[in-house]
C-alpha positions as CSV (number, residue, x, y, z in Angstrom):
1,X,0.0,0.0,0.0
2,X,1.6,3.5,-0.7
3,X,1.9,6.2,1.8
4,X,-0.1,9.5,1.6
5,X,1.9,12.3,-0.6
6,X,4.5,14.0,1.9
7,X,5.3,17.6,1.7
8,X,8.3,18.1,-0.7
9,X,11.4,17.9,1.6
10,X,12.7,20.9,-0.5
11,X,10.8,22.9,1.9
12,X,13.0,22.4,4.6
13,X,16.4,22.8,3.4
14,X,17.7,25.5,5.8
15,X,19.0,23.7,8.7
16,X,17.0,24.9,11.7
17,X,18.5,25.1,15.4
18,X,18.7,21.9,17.6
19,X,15.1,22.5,19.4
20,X,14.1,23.7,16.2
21,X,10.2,23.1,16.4
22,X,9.1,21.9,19.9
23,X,12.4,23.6,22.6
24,X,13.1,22.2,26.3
25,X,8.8,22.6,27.3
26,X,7.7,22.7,31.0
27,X,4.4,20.2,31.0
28,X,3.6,22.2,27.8
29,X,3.2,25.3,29.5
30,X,7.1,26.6,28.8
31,X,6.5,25.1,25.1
32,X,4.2,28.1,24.9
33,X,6.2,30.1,26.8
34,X,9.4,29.7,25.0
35,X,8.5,28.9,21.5
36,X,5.0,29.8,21.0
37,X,3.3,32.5,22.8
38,X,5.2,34.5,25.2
39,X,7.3,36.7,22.7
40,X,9.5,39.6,23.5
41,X,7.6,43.1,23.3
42,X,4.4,41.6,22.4
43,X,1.7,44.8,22.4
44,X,-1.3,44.6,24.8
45,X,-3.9,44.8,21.7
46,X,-6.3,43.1,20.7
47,X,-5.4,42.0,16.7
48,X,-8.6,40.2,14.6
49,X,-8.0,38.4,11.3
50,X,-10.7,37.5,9.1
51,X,-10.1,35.1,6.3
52,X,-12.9,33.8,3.7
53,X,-13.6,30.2,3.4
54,X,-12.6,28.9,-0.1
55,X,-15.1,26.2,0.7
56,X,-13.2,23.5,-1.4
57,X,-15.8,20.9,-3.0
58,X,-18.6,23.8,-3.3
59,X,-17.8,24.3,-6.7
60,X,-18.0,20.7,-7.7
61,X,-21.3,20.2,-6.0
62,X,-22.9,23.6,-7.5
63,X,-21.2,23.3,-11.0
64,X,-20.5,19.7,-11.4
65,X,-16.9,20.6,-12.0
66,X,-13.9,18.7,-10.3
67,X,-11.9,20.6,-8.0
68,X,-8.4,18.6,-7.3
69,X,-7.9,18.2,-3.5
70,X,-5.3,20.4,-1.7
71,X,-2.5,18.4,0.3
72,X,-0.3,19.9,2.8
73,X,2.4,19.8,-0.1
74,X,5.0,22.0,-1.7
75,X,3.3,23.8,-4.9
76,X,3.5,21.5,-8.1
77,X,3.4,18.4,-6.4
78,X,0.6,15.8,-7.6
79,X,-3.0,16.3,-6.2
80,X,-3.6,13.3,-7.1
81,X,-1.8,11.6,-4.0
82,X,-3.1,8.2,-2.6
83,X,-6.1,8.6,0.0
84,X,-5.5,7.6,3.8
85,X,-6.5,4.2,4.4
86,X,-10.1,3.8,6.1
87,X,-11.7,7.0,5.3
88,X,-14.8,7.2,4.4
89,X,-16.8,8.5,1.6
90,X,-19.4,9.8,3.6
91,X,-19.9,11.2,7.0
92,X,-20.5,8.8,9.5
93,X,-22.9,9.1,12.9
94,X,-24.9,12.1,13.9
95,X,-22.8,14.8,12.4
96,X,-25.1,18.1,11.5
97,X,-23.9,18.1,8.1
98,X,-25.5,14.4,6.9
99,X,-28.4,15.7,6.7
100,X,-27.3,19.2,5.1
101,X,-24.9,18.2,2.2
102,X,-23.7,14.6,1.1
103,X,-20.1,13.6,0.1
104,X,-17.6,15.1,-2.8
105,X,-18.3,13.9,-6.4
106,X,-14.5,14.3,-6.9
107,X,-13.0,12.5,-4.0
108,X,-13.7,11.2,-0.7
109,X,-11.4,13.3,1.6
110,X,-11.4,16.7,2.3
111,X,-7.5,17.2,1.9
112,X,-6.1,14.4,-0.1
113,X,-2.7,13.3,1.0
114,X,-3.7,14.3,4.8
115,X,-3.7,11.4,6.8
116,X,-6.1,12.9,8.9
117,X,-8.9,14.9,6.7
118,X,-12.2,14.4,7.8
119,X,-14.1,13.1,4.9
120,X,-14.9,15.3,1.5
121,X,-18.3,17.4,2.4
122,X,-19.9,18.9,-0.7
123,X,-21.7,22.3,0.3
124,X,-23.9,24.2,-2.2
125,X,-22.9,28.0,-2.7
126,X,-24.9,30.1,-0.9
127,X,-27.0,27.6,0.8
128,X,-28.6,28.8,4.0
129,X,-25.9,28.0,6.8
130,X,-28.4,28.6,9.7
131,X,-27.3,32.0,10.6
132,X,-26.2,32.8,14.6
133,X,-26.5,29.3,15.6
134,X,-24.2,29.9,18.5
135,X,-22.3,32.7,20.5
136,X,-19.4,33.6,18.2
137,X,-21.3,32.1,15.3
138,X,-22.9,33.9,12.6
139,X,-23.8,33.3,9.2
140,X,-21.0,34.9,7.7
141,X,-18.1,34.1,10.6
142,X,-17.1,31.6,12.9
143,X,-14.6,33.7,15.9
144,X,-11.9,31.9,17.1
145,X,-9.1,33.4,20.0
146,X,-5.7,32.5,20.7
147,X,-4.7,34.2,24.0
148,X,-1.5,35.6,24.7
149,X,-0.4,35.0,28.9
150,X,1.4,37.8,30.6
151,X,4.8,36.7,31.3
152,X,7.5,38.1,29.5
153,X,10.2,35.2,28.0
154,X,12.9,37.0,29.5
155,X,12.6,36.0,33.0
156,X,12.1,32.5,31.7
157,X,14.9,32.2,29.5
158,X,17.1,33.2,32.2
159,X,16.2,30.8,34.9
160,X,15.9,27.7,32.3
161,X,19.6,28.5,31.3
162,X,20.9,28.4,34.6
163,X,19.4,24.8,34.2
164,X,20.9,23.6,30.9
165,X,23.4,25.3,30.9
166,X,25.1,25.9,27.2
167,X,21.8,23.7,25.8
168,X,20.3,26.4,26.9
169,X,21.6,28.6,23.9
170,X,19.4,26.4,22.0
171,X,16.5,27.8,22.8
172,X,14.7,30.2,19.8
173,X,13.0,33.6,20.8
174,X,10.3,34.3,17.9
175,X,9.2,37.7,17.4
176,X,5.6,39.1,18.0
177,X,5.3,39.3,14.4
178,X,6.7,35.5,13.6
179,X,3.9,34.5,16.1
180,X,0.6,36.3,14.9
181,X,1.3,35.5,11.3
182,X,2.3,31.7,11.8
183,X,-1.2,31.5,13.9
184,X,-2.7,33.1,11.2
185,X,-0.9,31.2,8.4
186,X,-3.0,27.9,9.9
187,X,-6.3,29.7,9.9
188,X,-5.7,30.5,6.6
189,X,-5.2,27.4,5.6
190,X,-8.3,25.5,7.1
191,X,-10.1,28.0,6.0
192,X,-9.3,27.1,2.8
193,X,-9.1,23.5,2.8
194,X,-11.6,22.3,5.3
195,X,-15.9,22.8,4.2
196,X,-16.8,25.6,6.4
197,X,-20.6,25.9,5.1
198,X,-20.1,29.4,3.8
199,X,-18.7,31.5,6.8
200,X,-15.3,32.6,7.4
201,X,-13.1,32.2,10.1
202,X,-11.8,34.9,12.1
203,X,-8.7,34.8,14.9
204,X,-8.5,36.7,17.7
205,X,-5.0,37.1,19.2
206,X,-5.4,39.0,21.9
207,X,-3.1,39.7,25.5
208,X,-4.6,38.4,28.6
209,X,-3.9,38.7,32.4
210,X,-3.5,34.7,33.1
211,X,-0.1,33.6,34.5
212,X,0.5,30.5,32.3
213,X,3.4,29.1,34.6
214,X,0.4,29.6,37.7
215,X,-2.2,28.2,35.7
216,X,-0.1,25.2,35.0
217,X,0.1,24.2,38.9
218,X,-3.7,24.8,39.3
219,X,-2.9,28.2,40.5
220,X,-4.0,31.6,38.8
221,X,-7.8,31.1,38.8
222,X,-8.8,34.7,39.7
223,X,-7.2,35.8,36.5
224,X,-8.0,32.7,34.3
225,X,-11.8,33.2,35.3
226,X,-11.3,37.3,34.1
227,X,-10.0,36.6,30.9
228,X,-12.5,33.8,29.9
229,X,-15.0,36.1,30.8
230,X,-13.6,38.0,28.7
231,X,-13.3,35.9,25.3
232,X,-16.9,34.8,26.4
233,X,-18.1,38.2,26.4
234,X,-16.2,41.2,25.0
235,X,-15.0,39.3,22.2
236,X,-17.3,36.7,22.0
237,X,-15.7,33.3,20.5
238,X,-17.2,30.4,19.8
239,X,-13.9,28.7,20.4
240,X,-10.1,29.2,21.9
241,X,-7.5,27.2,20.4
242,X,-4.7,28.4,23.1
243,X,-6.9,27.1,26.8
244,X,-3.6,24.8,27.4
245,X,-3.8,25.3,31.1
246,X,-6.1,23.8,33.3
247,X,-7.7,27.2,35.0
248,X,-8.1,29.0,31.8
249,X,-9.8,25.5,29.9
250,X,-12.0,25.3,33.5
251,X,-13.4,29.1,33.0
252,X,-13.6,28.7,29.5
253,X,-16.1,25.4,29.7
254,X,-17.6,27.6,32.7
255,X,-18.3,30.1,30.2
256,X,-19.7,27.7,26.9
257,X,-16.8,28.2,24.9
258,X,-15.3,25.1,23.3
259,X,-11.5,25.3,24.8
260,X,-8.7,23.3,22.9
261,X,-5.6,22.2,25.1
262,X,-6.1,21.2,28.5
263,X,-3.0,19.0,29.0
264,X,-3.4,15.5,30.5
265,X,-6.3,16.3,32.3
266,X,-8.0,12.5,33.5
267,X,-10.7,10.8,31.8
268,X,-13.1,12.5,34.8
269,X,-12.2,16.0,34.6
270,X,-13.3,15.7,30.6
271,X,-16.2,14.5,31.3
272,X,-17.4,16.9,33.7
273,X,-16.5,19.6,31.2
274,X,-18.7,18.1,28.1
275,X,-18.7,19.2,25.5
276,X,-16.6,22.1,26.0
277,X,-13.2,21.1,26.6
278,X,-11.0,19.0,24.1
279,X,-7.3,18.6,23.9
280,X,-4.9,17.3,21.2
281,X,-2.6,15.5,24.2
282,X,-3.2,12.4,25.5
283,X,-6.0,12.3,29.1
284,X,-3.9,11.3,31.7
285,X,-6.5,8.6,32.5
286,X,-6.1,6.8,29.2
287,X,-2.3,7.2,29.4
288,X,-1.6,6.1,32.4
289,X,-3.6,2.8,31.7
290,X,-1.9,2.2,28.8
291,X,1.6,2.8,30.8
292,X,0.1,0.2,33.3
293,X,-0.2,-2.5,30.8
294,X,3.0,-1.9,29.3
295,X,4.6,-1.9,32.3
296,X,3.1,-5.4,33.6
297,X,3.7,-7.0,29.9
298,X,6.6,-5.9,28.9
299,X,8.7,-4.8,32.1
300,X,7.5,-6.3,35.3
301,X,8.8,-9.9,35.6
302,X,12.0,-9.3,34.0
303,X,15.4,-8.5,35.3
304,X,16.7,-4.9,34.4
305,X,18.5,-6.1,30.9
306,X,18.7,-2.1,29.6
307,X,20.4,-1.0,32.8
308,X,24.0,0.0,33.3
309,X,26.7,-1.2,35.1
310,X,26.1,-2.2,38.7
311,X,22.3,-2.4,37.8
312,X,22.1,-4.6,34.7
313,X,20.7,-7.8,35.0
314,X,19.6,-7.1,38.6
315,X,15.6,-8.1,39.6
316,X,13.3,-4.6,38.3
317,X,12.6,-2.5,41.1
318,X,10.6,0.1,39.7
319,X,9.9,3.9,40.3
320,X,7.3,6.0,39.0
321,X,8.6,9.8,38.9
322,X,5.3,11.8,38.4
323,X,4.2,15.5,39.4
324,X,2.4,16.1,42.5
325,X,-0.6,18.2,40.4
326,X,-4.0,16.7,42.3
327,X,-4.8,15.4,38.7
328,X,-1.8,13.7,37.3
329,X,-2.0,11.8,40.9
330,X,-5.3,10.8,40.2
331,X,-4.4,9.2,36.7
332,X,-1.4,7.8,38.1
333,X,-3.6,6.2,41.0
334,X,-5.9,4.7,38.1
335,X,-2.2,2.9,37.1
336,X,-0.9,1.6,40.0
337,X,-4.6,-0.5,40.0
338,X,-3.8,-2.2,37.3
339,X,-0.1,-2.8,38.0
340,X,-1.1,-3.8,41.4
341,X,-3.8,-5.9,40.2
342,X,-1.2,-7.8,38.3
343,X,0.4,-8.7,41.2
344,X,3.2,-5.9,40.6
345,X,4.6,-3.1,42.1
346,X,5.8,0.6,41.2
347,X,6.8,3.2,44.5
348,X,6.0,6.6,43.2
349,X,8.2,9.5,43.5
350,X,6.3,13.0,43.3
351,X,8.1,16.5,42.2
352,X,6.3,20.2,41.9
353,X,6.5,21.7,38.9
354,X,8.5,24.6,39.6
355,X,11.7,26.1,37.8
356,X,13.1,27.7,40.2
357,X,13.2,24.6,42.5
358,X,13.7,21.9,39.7
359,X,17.4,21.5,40.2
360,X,17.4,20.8,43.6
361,X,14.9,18.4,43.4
362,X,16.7,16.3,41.1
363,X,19.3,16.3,43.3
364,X,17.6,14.7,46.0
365,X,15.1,12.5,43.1
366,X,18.4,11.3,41.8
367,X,19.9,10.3,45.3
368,X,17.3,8.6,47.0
369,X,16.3,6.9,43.6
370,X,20.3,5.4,43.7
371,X,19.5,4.9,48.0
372,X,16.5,3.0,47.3
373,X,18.0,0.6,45.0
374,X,15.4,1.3,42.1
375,X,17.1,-0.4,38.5
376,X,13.9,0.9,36.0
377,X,12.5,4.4,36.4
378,X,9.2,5.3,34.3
379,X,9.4,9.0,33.8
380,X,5.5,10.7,33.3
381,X,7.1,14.0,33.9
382,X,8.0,17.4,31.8
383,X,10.8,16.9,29.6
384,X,12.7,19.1,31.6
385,X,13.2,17.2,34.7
386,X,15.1,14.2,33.2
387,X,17.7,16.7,31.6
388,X,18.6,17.3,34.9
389,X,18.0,13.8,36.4
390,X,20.2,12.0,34.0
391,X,23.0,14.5,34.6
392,X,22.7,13.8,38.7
393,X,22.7,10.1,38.3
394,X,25.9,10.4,36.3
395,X,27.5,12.0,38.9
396,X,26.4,9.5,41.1
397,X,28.0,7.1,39.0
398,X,24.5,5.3,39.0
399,X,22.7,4.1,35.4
400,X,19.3,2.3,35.8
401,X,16.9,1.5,33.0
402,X,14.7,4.8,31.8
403,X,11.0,4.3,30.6
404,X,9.7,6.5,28.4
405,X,6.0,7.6,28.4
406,X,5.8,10.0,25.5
407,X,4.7,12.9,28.4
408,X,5.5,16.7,27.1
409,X,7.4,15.3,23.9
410,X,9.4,13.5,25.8
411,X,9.5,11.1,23.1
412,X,11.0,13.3,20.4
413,X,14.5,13.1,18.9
414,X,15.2,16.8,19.5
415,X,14.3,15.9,23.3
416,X,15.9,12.6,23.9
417,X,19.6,14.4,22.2
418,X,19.2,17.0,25.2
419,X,20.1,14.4,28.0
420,X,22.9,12.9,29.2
421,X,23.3,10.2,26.3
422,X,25.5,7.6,28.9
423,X,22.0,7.4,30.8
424,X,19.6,7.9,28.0
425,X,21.5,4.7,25.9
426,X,19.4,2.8,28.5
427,X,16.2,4.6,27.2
428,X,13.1,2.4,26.5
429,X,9.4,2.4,26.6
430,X,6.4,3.7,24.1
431,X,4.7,6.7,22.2
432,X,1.5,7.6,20.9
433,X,3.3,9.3,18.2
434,X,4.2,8.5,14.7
435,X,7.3,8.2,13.0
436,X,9.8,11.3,13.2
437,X,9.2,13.7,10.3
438,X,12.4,15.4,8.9
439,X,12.3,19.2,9.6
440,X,11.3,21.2,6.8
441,X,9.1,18.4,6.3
442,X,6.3,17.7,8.0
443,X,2.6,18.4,7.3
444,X,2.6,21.5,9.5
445,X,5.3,22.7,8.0
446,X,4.6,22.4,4.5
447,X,1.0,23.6,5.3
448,X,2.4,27.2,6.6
449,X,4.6,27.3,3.4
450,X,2.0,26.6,1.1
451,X,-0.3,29.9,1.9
452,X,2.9,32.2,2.9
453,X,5.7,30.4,0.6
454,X,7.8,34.1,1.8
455,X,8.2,33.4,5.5
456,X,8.9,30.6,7.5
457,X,6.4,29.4,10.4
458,X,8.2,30.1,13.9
459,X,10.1,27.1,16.3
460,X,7.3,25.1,17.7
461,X,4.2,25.3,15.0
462,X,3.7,21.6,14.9
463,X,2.2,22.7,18.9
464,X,-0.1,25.2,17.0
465,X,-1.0,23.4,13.9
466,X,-2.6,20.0,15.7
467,X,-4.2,22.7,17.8
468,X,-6.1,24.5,15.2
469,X,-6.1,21.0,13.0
470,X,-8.8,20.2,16.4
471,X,-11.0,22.7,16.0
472,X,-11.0,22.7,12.2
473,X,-12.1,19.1,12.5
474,X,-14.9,20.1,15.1
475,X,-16.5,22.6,13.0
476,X,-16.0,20.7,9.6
477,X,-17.8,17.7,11.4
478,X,-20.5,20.1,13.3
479,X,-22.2,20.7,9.8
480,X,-23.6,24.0,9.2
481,X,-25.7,24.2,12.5
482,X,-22.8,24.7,14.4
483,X,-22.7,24.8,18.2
484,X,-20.8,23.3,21.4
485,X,-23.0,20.2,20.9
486,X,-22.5,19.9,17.0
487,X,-19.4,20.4,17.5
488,X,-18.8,17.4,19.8
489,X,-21.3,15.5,17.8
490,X,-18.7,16.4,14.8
491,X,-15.6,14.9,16.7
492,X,-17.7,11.6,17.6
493,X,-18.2,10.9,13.5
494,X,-14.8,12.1,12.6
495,X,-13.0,8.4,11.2
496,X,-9.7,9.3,12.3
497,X,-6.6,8.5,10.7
498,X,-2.5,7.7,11.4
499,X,-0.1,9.7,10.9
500,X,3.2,11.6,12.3
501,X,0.8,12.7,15.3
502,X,-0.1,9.1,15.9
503,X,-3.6,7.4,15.6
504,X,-6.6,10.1,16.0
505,X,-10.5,9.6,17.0
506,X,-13.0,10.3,19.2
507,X,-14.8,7.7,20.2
508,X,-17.5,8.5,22.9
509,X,-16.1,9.1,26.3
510,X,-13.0,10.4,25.0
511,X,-11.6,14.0,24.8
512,X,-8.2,13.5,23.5
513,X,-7.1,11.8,20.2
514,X,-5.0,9.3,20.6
515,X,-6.5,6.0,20.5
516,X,-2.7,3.6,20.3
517,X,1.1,3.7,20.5
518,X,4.1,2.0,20.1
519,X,7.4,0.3,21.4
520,X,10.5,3.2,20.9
521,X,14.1,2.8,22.3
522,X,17.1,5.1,22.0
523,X,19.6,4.4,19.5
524,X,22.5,6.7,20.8
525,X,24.2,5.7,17.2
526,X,22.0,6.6,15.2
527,X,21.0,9.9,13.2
528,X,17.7,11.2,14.0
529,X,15.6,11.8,10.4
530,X,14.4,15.5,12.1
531,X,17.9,17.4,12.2
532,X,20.6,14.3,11.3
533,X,22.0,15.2,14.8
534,X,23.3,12.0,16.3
535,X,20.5,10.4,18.8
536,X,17.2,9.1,17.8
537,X,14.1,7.0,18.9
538,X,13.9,3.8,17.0
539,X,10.9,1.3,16.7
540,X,9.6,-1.6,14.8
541,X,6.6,1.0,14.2
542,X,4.0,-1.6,15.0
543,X,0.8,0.2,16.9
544,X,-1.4,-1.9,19.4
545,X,-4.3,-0.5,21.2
546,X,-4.9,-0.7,24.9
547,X,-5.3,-3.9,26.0
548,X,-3.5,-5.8,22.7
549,X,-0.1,-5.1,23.9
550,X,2.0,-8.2,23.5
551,X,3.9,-10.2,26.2
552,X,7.6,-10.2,26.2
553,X,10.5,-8.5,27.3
554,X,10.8,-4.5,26.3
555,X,12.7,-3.6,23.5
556,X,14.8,-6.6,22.6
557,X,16.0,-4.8,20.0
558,X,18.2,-2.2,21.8
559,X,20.0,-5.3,23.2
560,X,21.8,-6.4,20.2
561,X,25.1,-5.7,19.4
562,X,26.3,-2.7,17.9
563,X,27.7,-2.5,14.2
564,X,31.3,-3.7,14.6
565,X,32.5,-1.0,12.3
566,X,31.1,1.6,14.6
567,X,33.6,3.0,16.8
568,X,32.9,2.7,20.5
569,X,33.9,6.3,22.5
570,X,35.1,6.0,26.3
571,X,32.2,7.3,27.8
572,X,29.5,4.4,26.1
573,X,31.3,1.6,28.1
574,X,29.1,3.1,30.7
């Protein structure tokens, strides 16, 4: 079977710096922080983009025409490309627009080549659309907001170098300008790509009072609660595709706007939030299930081959390093029940997620970790905290077996090259991602490119892209009566689809995407595909669902031998 159409790699040919697209993120809140949102001299204003909908497949439907299907590719390429396998020619489920419009003459996905189009939706030109069929919805426009948290990068940058020291140098500082029009770059393109029943799309990027870095520990809700009053009211949006905290998503569902981002919120906290509150990350809940079983297949019963000296081969004694956050606790409780009901163990260790304490408590982490005698530590933590903690168990002289969760992008080859690679060579465990995508390559990339071929889109769009992809999906789905309700109604019928950002749908009872993952392990020799810097996650690329995981010991394949024409350094006899 042939793979969708790719963007044209030709795209990408200036080389980028080493976080180049995703940067050293604190549970997702310093990914906006550092590479997304929190620019240098961003103005307090209020800036409102309005772009019209080129409503592909309208045409064909009104004038029997064909109109060639737009993939995320570079200009010229064939729009011809193969179709993701299992979509659909027709909308499935209760979806508004079954009823309203019926599928493309000319093809059966909206965006061929796009492994994750919702299906083609034929829409007659000037049809009635239904008008104001929500707050922020009228028959013209659908408002959208992307709101822009108070802190200043500065006094971020600062204390994250004192972390990573030289890594630290690393880090990309986007303007206000490279910001707005990379946001804006992605409405423009749904908005021409995806069926949007005749109205037009228009972003609100606008500065708010919320402290991300307080939202993100559950603090910050006087000011979270002001500003979704705010996007509720003043500006009145149907939708936010920047509610990446849990304080601002709360006040936003409070409020009845659909908020896309909440990250790793449990399975619970969605569903009291219904249908408001959506998030292209993983729910804890589902995750930490899907850990469990890993853990009690694939780990648990075996002795610690991946380890180091002084730990390899030793019977697993397992830790689980998770944040102290009331809900990441929760989901981790919903683990240790199934690990326990195995007949298997996992002590948890608990950090705060704060900067300006991180280092010392990887210090202590790192020590009583090495006290306690643990060989295998499963890290559901930001990607921050192991930089640190494999550096402190180095100097400890001390190299158990890591187990990686995919939490933050933890599972990313631009991540993974930022720790200490004489501990991370003993890296193992899964992701809900895809394969790595070669920068200046990837769908989000190309998909920028293609409506503003003059600029590049900033470090970190892939975060924005799968956001806005969300919503875009939503309303597509939603049909022409679009409200909260549609919209969920949308995401239930949407048939998914694999690709670099894993396997999507949203099957009922779920708020989050990803529906498998897969087996990765670190291959210290190899050259990662995304910036052919040395370090890379490699897999067999085989996807099971929860509860098809195979039996077996983890990641037999890190275990063999290394090429013998591949020169060993000092420091890998670790």
């Amino acid at each position: 079977m042939k793979r969708p159409l790719r963007p044209d790699r030709s795209l990408g040919g200036a080389p980028r710096r080493l976080l180049g697209g995703y940067g050293p993120l604190l549970a997702l809140a310093v990914a906006f922080l550092l590479v997304v949102t929190l620019v240098p001299t961003i103005a307090r204003e209020t800036s409102v983009f309005a772009v019209q909908s080129n409503d592909v497949g309208t045409a064909a439907a009104a004038t029997g025409s064909t109109v060639a299907g737009r993939a995320p590719t570079a200009p010229g390429a064939a729009a011809t490309a193969p179709v993701a396998a299992g979509k659909q020619a027709s909308v499935p489920g209760p979806a508004g627009a079954v009823a309203a419009a019926g599928p493309c003459a000319d093809r059966t996905v909206q965006v061929v080549g796009d492994p994750y189009s919702p299906p083609c939706i034929a829409w007659p030109k000037g049809k009635d659309n239904g008008g104001a069929t929500s707050s922020g919805v009228t028959k013209d426009t659908i408002k959208i907001s992307f709101r822009m948290p108070i802190e200043n990068i500065s006094d971020y940058e600062s204390v994250i170098r004192q972390l990573t020291g030289d890594k630290g140098d690393a880090i990309p500082a986007p303007t206000e300008a490279d910001v707005k029009r990379t946001i804006q770059d992605y409405i423009t393109y749904f908005s021409q790509r995806f069926q949007l029943y005749g109205r037009k799309i228009e972003m609100v990027q606008w500065k708010g009072k919320g402290s991300v870095l307080n939202e993100i520990v559950g603090a910050g809700q006087e000011a979270a609660q002001a500003d979704a009053i705010r996007a509720a009211k003043e500006l009145k949006v149907f939708a936010d595709v920047s509610a990446f905290t849990q304080p601002y998503n709360d006040a936003l569902a409070r409020q009845g706007v659909v908020a896309i981002g909440a990250p790793y919120m449990s399975r619970q906290w969605f569903a009291a939030h219904q249908p408001y509150s959506w998030s292209p990350f993983p729910d804890c809940t589902s995750l930490s299930e899907t850990i469990a079983e890993y853990m009690n297949k694939r780990v648990f019963g075996y002795p610690a081959e991946h380890a180091g000296p002084g730990v390899v081969g030793k019977p697993r004694k397992v830790a689980l390093v998770v944040p102290d956050n009331p809900e990441y606790q929760q989901c981790a409780n919903a683990g240790d029940k199934i690990i326990e009901a195995a007949g298997n163990k996992a002590a948890r260790y608990n950090y705060t997620l704060d900067l300006a304490t991180l280092s010392d408590q990887a210090n202590n982490l790192a020590a009583k970790l090495k006290a306690d005698g643990i060989t295998t530590v499963v890290l559901a933590t930001d990607p921050l905290l192991p930089l640190l903690l494999t550096s402190r168990m180095s100097q400890q002289n001390y190299y158990p077996e890591w187990v990686v969760t995919g939490t933050a992008l933890t599972d990313l080859d631009v991540v993974g090259q930022f720790y200490d690679q004489s501990q991370w060579k003993h890296a193992f465990g899964m992701s809900m991602l895809g394969e790595q995508q070669a920068q200046g390559a990837s769908y989000a990339y190309a998909a920028a490119k293609s409506v503003d071929p003059n600029h590049e889109p900033i470090f970190g769009a892939e975060l924005i892209y799968y956001f806005c992809y969300m919503v875009a999906t939503g309303i597509q789905m939603a049909g022409p009566d679009l409200t909260p309700q549609s919209f969920a109604a949308g995401m239930r019928a949407y048939p998914g689809g694999t690709g670099p950002a894993g396997t999507w749908g949203y099957p009922k009872g779920e708020y989050s995407p990803y529906r498998d993952a897969r087996e990765i392990w670190w291959d210290p020799n190899g050259t990662s595909v995304f910036n052919n810097a040395p370090g890379r996650y490699a897999s067999t690329n085989k996807r099971f669902k929860q509860g098809a995981w195979p039996a077996g010991p983890a990641a037999p394949q890190q275990l063999a031998p290394a090429p013998k024409d591949v020169a060993t350094k000092p420091e890998d006899q670790r």
